[in-house]
mmCIF file of the N, C-alpha and C atoms, coordinates in Angstrom:
data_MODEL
# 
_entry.id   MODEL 
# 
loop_
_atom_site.group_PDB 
_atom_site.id 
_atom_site.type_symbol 
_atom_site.label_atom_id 
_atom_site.label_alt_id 
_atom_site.label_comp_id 
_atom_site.label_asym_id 
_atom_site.label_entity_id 
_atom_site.label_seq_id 
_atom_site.pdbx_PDB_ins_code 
_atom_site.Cartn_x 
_atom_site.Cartn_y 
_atom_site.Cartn_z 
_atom_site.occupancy 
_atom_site.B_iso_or_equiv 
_atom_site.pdbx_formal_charge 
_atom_site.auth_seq_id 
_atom_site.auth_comp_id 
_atom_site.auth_asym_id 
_atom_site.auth_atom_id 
_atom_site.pdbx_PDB_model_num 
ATOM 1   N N  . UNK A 1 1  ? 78.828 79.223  76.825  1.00 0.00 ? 1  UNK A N  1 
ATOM 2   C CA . UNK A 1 1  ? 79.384 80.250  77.704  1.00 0.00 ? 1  UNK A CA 1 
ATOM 3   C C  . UNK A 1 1  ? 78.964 79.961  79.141  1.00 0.00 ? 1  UNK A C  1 
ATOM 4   N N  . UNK A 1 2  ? 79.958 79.971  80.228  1.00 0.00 ? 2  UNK A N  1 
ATOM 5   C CA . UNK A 1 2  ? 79.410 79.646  81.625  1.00 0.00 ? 2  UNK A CA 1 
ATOM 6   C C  . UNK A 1 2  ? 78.648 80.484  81.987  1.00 0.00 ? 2  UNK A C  1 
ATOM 7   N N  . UNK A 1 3  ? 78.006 80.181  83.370  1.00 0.00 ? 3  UNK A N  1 
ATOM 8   C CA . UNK A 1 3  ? 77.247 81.629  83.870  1.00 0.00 ? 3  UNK A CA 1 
ATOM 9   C C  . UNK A 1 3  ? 78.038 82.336  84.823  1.00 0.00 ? 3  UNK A C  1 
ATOM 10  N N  . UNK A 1 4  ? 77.618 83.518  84.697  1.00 0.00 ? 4  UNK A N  1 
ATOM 11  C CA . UNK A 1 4  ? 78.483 84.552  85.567  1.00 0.00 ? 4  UNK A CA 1 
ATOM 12  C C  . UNK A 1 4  ? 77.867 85.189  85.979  1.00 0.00 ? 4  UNK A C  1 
ATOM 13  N N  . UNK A 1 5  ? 78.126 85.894  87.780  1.00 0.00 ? 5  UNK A N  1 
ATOM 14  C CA . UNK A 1 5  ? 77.592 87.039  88.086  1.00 0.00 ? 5  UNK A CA 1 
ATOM 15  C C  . UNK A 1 5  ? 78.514 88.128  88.147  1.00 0.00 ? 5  UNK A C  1 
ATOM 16  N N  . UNK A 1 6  ? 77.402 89.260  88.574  1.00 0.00 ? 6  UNK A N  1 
ATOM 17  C CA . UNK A 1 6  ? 78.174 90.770  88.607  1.00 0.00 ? 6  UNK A CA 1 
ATOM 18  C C  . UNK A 1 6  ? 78.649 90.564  90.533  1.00 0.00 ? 6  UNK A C  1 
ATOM 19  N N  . UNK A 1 7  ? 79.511 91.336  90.508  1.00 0.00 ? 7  UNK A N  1 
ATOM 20  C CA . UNK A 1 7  ? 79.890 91.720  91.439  1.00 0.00 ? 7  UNK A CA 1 
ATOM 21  C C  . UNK A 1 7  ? 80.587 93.126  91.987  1.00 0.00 ? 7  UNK A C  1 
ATOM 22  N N  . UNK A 1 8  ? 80.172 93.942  93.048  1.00 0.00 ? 8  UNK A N  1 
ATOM 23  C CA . UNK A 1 8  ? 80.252 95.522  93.047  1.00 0.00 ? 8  UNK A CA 1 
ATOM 24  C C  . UNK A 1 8  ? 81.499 95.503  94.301  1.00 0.00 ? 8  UNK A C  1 
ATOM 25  N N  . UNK A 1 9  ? 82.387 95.764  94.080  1.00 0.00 ? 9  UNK A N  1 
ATOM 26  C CA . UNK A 1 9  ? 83.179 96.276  95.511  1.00 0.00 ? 9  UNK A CA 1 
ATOM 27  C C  . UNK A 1 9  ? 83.634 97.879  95.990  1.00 0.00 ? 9  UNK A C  1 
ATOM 28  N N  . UNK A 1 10 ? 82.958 98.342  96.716  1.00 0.00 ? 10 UNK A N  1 
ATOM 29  C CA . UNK A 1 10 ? 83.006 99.664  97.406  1.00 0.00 ? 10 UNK A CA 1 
ATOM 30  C C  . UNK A 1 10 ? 84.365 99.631  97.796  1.00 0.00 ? 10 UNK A C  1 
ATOM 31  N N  . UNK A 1 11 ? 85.564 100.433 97.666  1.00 0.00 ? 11 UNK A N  1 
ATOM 32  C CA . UNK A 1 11 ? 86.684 100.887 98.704  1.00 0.00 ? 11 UNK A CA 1 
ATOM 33  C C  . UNK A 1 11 ? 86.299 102.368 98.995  1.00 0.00 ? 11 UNK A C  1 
ATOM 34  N N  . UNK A 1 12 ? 86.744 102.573 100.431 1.00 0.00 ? 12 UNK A N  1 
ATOM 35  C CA . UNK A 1 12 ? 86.664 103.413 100.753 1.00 0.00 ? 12 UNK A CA 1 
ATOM 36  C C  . UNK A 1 12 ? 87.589 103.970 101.806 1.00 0.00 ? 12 UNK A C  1 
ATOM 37  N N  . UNK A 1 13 ? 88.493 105.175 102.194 1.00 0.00 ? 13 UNK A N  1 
ATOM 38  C CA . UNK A 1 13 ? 89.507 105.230 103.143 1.00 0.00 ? 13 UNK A CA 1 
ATOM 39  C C  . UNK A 1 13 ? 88.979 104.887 104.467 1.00 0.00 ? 13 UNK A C  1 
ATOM 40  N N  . UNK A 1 14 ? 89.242 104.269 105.310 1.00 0.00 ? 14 UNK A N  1 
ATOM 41  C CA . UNK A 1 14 ? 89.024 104.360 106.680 1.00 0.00 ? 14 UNK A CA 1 
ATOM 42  C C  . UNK A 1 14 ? 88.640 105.843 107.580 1.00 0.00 ? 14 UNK A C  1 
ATOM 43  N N  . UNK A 1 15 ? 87.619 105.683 107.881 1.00 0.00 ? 15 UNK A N  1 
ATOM 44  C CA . UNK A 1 15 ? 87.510 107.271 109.300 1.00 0.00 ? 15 UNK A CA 1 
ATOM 45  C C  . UNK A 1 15 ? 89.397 107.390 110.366 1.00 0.00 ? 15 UNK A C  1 
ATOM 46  N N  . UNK A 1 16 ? 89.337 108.324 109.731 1.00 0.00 ? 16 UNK A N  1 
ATOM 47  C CA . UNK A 1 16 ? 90.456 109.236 110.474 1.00 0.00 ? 16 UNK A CA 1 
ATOM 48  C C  . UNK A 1 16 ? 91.703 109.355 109.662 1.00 0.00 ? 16 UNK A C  1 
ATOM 49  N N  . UNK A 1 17 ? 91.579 108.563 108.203 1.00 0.00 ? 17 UNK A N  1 
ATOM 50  C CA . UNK A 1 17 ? 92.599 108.841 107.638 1.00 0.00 ? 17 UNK A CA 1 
ATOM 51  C C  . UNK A 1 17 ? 92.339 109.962 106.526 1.00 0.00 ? 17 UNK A C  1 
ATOM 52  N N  . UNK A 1 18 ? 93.529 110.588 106.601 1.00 0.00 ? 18 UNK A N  1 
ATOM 53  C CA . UNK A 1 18 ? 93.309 111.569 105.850 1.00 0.00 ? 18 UNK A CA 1 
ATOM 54  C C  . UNK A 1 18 ? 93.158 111.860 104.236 1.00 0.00 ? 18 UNK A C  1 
ATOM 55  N N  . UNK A 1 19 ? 92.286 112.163 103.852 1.00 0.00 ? 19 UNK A N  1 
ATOM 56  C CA . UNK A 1 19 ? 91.832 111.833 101.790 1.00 0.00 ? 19 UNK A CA 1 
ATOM 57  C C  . UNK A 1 19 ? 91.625 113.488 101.488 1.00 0.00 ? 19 UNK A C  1 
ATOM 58  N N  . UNK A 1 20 ? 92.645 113.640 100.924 1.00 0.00 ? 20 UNK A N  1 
ATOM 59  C CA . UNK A 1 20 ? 93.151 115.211 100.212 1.00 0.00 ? 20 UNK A CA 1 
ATOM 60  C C  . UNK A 1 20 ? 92.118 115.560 98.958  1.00 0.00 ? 20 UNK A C  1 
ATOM 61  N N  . UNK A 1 21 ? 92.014 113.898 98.232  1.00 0.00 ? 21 UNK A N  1 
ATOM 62  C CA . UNK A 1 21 ? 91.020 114.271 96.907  1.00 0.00 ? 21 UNK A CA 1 
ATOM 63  C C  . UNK A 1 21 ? 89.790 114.724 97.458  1.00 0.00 ? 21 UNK A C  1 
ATOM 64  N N  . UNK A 1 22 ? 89.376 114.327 98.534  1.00 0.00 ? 22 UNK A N  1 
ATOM 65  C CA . UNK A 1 22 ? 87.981 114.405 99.517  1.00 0.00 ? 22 UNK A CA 1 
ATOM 66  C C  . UNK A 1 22 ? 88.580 116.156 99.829  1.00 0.00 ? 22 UNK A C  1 
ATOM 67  N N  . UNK A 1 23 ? 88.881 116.489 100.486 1.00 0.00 ? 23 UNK A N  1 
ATOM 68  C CA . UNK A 1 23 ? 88.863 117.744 100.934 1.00 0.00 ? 23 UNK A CA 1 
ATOM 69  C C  . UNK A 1 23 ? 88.926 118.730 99.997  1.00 0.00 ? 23 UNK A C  1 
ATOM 70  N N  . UNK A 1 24 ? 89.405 118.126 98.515  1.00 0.00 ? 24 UNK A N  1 
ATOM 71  C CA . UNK A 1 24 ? 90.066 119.440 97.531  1.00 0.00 ? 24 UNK A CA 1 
ATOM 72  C C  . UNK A 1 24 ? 88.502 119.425 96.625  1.00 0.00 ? 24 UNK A C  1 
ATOM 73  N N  . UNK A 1 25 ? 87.686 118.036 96.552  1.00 0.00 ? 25 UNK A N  1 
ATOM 74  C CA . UNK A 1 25 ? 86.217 118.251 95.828  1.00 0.00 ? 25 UNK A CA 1 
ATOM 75  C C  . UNK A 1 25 ? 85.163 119.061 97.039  1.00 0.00 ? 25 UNK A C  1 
ATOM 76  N N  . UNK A 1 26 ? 85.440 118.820 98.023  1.00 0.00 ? 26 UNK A N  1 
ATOM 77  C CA . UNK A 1 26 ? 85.014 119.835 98.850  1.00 0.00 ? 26 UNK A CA 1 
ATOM 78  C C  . UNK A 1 26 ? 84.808 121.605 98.745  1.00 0.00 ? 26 UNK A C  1 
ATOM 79  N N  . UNK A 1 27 ? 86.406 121.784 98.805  1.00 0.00 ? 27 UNK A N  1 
ATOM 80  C CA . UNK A 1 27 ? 86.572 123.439 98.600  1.00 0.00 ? 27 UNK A CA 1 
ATOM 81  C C  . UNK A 1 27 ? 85.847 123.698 97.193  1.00 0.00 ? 27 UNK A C  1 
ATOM 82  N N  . UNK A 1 28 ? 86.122 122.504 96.400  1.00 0.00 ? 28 UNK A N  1 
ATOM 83  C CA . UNK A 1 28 ? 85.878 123.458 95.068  1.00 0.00 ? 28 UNK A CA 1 
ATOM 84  C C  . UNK A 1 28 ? 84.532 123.069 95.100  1.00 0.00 ? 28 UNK A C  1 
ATOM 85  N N  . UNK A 1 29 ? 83.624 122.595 95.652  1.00 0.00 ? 29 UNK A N  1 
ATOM 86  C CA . UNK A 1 29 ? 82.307 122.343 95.732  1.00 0.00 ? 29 UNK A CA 1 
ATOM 87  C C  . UNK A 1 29 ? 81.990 123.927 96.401  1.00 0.00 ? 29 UNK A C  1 
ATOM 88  N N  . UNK A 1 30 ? 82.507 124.197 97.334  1.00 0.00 ? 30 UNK A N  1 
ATOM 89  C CA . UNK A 1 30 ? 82.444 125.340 98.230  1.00 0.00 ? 30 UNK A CA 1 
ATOM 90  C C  . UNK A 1 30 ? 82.331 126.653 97.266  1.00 0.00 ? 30 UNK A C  1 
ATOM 91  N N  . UNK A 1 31 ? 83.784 126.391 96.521  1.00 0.00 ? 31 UNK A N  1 
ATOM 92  C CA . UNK A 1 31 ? 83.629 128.229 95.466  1.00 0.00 ? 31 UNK A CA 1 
ATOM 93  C C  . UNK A 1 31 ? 82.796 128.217 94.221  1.00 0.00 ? 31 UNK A C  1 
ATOM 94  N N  . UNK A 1 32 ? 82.620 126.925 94.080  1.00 0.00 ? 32 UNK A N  1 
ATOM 95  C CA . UNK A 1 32 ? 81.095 126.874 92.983  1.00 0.00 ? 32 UNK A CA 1 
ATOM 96  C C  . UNK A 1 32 ? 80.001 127.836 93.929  1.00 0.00 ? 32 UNK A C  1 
ATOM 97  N N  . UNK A 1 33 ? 80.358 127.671 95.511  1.00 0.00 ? 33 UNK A N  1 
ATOM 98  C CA . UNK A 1 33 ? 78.501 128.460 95.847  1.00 0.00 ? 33 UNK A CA 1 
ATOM 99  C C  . UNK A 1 33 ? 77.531 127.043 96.128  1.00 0.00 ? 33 UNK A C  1 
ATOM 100 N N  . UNK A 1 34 ? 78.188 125.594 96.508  1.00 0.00 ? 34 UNK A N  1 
ATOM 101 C CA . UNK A 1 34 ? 77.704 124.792 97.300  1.00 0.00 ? 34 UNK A CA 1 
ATOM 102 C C  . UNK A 1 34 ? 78.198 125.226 98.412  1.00 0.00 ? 34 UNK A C  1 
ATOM 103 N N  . UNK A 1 35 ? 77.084 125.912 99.170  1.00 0.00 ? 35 UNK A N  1 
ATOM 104 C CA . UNK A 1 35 ? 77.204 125.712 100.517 1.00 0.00 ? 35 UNK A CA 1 
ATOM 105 C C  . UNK A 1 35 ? 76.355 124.508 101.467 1.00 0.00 ? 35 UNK A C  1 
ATOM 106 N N  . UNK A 1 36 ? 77.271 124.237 102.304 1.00 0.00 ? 36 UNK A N  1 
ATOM 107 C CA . UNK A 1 36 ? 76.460 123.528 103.114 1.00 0.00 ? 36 UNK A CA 1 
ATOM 108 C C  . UNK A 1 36 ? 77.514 122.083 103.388 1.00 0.00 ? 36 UNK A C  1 
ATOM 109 N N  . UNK A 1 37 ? 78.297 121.743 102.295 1.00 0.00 ? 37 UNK A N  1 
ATOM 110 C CA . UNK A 1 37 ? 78.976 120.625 102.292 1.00 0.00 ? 37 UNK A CA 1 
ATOM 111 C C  . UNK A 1 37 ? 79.652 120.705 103.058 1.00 0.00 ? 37 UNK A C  1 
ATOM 112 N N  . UNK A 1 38 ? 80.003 119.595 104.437 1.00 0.00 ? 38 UNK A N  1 
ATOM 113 C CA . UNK A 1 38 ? 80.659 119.621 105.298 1.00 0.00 ? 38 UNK A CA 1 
ATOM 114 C C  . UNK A 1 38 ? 81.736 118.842 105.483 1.00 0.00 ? 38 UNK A C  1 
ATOM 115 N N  . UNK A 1 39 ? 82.331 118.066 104.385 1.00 0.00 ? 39 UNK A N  1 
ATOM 116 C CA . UNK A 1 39 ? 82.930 116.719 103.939 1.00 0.00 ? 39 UNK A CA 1 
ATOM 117 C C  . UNK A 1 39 ? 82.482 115.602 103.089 1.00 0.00 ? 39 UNK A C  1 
ATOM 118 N N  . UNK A 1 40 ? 83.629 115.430 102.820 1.00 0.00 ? 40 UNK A N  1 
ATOM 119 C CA . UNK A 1 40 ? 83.873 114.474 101.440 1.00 0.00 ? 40 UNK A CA 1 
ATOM 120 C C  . UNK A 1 40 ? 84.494 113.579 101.513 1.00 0.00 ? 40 UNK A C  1 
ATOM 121 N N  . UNK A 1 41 ? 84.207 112.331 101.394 1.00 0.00 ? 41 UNK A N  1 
ATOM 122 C CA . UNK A 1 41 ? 85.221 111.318 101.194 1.00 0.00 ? 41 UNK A CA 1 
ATOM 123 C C  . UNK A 1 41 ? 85.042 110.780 99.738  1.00 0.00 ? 41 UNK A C  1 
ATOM 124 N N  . UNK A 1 42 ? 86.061 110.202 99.394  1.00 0.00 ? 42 UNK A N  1 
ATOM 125 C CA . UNK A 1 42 ? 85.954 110.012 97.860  1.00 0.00 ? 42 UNK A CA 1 
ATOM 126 C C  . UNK A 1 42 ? 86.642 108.755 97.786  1.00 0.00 ? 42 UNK A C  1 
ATOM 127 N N  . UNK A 1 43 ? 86.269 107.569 97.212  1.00 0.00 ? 43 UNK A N  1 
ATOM 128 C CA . UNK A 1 43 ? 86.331 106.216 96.947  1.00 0.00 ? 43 UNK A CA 1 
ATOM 129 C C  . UNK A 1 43 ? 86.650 105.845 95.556  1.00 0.00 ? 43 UNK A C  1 
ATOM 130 N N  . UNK A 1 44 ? 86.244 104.420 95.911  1.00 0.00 ? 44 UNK A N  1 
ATOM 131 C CA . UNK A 1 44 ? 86.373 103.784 94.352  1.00 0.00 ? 44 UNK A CA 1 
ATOM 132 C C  . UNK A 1 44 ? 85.556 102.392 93.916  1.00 0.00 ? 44 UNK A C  1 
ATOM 133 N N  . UNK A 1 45 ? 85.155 102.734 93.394  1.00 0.00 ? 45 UNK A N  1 
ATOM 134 C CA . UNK A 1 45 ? 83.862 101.055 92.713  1.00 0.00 ? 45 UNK A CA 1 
ATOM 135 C C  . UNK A 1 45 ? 84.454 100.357 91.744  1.00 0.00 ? 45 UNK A C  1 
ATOM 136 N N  . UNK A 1 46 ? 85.075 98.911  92.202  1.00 0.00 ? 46 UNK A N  1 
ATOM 137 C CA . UNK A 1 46 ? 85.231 97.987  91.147  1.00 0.00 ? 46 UNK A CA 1 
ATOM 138 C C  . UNK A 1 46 ? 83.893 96.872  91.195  1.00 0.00 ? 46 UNK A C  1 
ATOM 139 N N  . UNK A 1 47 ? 83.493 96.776  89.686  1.00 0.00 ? 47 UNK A N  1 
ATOM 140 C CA . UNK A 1 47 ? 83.083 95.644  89.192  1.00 0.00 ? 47 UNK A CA 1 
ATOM 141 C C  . UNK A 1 47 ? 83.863 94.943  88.323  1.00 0.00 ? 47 UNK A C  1 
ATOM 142 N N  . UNK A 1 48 ? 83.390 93.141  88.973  1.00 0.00 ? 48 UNK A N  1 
ATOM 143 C CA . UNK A 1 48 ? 84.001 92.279  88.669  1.00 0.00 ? 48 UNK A CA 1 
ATOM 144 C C  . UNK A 1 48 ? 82.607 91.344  88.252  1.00 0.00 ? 48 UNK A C  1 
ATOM 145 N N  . UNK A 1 49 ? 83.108 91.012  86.802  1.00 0.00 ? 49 UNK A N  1 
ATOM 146 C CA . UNK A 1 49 ? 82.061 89.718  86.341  1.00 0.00 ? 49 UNK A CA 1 
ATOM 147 C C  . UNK A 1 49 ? 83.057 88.599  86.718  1.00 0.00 ? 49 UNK A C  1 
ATOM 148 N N  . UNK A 1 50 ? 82.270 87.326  87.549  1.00 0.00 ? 50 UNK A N  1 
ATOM 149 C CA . UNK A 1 50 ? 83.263 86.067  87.716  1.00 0.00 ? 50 UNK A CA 1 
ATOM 150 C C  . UNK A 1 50 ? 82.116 85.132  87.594  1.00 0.00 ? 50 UNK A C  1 
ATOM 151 N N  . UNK A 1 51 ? 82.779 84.082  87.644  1.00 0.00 ? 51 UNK A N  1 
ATOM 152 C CA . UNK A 1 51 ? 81.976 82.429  87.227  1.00 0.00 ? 51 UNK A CA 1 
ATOM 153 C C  . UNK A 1 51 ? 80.596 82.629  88.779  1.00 0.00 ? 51 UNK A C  1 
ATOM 154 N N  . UNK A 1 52 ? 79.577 82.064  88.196  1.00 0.00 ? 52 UNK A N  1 
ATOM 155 C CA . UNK A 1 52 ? 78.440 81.923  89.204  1.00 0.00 ? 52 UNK A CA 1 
ATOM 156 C C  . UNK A 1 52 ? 78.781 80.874  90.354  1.00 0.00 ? 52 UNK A C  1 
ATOM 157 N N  . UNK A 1 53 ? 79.689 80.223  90.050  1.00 0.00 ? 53 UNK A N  1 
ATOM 158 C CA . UNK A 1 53 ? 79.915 79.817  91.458  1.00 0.00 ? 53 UNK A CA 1 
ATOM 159 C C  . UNK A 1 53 ? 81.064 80.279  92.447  1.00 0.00 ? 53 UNK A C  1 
ATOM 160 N N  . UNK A 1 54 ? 81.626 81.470  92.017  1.00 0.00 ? 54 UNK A N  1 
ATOM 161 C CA . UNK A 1 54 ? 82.486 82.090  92.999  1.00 0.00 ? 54 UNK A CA 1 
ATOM 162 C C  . UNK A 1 54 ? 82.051 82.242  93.818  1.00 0.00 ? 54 UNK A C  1 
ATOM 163 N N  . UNK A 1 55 ? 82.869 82.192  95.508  1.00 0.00 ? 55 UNK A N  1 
ATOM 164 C CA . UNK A 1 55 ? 82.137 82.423  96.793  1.00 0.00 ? 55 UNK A CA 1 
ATOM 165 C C  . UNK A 1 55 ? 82.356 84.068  97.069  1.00 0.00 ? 55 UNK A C  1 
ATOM 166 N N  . UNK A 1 56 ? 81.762 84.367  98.107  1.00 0.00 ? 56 UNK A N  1 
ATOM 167 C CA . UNK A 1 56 ? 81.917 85.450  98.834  1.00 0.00 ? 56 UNK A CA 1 
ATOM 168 C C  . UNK A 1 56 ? 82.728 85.756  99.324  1.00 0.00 ? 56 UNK A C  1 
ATOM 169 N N  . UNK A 1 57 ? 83.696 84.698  99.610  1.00 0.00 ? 57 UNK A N  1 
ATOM 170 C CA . UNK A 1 57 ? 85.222 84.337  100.337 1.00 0.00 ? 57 UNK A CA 1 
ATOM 171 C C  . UNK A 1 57 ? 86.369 84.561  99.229  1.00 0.00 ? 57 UNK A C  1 
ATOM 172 N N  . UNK A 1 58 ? 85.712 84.256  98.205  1.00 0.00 ? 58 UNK A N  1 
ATOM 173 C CA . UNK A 1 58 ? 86.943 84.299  97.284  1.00 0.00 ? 58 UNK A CA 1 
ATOM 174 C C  . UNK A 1 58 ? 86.897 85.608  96.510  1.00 0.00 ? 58 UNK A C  1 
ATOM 175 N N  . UNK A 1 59 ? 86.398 86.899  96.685  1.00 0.00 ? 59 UNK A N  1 
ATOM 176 C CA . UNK A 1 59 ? 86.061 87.735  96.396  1.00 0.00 ? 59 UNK A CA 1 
ATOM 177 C C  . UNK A 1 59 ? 86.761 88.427  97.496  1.00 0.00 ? 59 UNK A C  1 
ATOM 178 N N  . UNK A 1 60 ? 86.362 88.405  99.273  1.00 0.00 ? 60 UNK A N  1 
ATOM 179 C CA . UNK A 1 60 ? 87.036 88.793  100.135 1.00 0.00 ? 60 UNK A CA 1 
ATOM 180 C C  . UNK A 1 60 ? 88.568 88.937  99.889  1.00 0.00 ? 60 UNK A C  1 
ATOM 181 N N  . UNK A 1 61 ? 89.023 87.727  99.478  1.00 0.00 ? 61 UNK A N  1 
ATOM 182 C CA . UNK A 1 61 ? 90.470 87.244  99.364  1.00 0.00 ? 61 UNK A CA 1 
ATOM 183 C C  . UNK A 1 61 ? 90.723 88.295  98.016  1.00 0.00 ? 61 UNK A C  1 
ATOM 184 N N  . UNK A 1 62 ? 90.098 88.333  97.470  1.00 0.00 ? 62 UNK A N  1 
ATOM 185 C CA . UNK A 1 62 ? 90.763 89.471  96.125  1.00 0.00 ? 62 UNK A CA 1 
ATOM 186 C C  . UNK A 1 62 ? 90.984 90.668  96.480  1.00 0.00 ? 62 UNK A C  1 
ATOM 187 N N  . UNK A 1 63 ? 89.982 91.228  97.625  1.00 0.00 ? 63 UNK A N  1 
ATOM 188 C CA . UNK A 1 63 ? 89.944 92.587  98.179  1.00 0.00 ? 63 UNK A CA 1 
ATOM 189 C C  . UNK A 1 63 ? 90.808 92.561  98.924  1.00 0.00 ? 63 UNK A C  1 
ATOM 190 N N  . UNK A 1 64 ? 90.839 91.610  100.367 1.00 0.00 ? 64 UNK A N  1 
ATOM 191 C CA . UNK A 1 64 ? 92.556 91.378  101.057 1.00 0.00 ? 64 UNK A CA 1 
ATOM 192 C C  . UNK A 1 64 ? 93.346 91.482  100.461 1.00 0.00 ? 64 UNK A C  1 
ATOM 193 N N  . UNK A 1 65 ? 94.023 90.651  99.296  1.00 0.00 ? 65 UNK A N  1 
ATOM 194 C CA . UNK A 1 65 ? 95.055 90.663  98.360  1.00 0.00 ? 65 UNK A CA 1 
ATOM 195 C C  . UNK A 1 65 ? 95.340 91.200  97.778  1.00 0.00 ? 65 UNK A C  1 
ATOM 196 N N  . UNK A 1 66 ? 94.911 92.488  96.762  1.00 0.00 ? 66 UNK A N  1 
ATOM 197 C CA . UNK A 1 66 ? 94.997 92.782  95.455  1.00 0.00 ? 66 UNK A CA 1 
ATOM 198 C C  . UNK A 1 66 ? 94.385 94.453  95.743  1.00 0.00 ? 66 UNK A C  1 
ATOM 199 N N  . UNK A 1 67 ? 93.200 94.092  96.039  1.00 0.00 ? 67 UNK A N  1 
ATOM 200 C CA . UNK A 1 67 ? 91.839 95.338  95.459  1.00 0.00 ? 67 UNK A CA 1 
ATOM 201 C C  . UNK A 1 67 ? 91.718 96.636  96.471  1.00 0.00 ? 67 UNK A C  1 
ATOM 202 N N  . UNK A 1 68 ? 91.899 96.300  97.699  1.00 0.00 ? 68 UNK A N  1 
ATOM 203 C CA . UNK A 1 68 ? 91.920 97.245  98.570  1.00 0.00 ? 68 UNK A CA 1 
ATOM 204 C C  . UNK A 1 68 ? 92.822 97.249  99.698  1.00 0.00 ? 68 UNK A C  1 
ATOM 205 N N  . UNK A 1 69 ? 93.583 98.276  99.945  1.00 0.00 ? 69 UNK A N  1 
ATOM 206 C CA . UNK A 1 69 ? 94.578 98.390  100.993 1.00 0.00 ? 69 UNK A CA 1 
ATOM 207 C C  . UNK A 1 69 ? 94.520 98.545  102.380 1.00 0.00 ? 69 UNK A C  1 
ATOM 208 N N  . UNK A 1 70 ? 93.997 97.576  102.869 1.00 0.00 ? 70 UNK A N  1 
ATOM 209 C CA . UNK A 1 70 ? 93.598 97.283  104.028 1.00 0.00 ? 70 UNK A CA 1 
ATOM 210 C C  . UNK A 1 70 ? 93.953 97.942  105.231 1.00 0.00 ? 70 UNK A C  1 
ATOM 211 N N  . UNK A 1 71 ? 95.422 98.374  105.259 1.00 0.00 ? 71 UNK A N  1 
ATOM 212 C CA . UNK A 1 71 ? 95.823 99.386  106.642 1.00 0.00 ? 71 UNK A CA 1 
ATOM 213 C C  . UNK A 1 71 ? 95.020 100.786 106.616 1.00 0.00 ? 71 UNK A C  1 
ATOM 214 N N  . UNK A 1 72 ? 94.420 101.027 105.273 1.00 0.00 ? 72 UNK A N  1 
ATOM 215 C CA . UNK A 1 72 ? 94.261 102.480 105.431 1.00 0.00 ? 72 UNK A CA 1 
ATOM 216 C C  . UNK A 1 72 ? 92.224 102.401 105.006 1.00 0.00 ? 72 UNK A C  1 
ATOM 217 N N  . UNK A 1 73 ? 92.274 101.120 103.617 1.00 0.00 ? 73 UNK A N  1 
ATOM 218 C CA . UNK A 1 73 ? 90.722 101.248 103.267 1.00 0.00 ? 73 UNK A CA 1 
ATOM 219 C C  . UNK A 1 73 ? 89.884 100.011 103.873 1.00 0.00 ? 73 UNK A C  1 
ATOM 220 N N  . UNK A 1 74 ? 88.654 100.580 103.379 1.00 0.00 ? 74 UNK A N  1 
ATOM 221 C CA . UNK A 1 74 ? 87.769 98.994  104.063 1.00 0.00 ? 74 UNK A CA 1 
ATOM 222 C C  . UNK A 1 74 ? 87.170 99.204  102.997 1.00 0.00 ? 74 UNK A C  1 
ATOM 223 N N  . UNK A 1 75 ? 86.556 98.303  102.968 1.00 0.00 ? 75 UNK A N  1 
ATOM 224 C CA . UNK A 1 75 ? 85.675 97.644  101.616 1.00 0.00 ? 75 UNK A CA 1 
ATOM 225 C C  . UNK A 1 75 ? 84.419 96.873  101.967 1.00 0.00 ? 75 UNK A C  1 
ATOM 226 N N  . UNK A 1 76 ? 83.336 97.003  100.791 1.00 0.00 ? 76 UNK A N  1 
ATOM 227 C CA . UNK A 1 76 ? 81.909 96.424  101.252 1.00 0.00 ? 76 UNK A CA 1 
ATOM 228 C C  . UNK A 1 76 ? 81.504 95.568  99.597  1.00 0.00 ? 76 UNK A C  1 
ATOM 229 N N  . UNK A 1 77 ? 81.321 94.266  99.845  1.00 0.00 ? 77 UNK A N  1 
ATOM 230 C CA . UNK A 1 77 ? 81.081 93.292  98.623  1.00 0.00 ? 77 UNK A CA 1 
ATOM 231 C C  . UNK A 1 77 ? 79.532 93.217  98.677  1.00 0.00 ? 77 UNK A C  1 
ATOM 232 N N  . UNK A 1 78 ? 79.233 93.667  97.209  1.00 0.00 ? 78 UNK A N  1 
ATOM 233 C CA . UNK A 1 78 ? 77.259 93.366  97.081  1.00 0.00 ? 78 UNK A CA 1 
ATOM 234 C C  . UNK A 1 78 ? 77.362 92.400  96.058  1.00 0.00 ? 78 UNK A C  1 
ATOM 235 N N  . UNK A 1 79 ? 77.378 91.333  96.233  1.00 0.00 ? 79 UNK A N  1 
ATOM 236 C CA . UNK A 1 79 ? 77.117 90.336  95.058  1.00 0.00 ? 79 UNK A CA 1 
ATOM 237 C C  . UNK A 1 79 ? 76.206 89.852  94.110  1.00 0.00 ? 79 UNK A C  1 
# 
């Protein structure tokens, strides 16, 4: 079996765009009787197991391409 590592990719919407799921876990954080919460943004975590010699670049290129929608999210790779 080759070796493989883990790999974590954060998406997340960009500041100033607007995320409805973020505002609606908010309110209802709110009528539970969390007070205090002042915003929410709400994301998404893919892990990816790939061959140990994948680069950092070629991971980028999956998130450009495929994994995250770049006009609106940004993304952070922990390898």
């Amino acid at each position: 079996m080759a070796a493989t590592k883990d790999v974590r990719i954060t998406v997340m919407l960009k500041d100033g765009v607007l995320d409805p799921q973020g505002e609606a876990v908010r309110h209802a954080l709110g009528a539970m009787g969390f007070d205090g919460v002042e915003g929410v943004r709400q994301g998404k975590v893919i892990e990816l197991r790939v061959a140990e010699d994948t680069s950092e670049a070629a991971v980028r290129d999956m998130c450009e391409r495929l994994l995250a929608n770049t006009v609106i999210e940004s993304y952070r790779i922990e390898m």
